[in-house]
C-alpha positions in Angstrom: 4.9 25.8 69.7 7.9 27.7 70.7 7.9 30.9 69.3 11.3 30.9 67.5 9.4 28.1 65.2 5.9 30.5 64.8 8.6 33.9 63.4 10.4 31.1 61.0 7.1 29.9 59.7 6.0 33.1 59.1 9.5 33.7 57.1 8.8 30.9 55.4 5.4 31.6 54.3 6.4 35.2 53.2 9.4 33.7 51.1 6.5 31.7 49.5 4.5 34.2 48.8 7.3 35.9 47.4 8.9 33.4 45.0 5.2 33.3 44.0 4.9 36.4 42.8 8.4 35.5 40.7 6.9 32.7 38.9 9.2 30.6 41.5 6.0 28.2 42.3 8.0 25.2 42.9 9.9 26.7 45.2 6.7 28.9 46.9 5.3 25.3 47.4 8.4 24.1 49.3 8.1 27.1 52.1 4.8 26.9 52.4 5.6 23.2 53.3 8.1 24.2 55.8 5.9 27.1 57.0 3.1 24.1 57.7 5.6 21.4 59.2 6.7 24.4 61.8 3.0 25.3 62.1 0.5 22.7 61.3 -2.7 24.9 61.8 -1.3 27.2 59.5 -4.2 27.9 57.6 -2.9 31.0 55.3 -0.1 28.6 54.4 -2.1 25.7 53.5 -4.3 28.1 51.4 -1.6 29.6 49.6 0.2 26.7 49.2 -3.5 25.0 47.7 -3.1 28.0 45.1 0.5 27.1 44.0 -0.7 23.6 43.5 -3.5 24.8 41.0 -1.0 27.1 38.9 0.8 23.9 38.8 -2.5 21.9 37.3 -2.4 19.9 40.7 -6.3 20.0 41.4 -6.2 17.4 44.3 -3.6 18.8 45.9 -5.6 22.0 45.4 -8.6 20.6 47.2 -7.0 19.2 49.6 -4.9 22.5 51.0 -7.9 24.3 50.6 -10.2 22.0 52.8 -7.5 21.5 55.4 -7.5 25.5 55.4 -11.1 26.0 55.4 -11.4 23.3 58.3 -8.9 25.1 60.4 -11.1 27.7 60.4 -10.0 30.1 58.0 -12.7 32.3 56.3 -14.6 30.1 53.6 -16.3 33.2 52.0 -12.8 34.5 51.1 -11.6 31.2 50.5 -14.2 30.5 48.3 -14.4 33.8 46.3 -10.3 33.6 45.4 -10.2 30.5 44.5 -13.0 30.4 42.1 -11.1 33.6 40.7 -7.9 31.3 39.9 -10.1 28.1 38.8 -11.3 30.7 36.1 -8.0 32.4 35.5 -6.8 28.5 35.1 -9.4 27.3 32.8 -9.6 30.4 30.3 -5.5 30.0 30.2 -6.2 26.4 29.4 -8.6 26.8 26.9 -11.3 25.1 28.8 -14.1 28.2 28.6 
């Protein structure tokens, strides 16, 4: 991967994180795409993007970012921890417990 393509994922995936943290998930989700189609083993991406999916109610889409970032290697313990946090956020904001 050239590395003009590595810095504009990491753009990307800041910008993501960003708009995020504005509410903009719709738009977070979009650059983490791009950040993953200019770096596919980008495993923060996928992650963050797997988080955006469950604000959105998108639990597949969930499971499936967060697998493909756990199986690139990324740490599961952390993983595991923060997203358990935002299933429970999810659910209590639902009304489910």
């Amino acid at each position: 991967m050239a590395k003009q393509d590595q810095e504009l994922a990491k753009k990307y995936f800041n910008s993501g994180i960003e708009k995020s943290k504005n509410g903009e998930v719709d738009l977070a989700i979009e650059d983490y795409t791009k950040s993953i189609e200019l770096k596919p083993d980008y495993a923060e991406a996928c992650y963050y993007r797997g988080g955006s999916w469950l604000r959105l109610g998108e639990r597949e889409k969930t499971r499936s970012d967060i697998e493909t970032a756990r199986q690139m290697k990324m740490d599961i313990i952390v993983a595991s921890d923060e997203i358990r946090q935002k299933y429970d956020r999810a659910w209590k904001i639902l009304g489910i417990m």
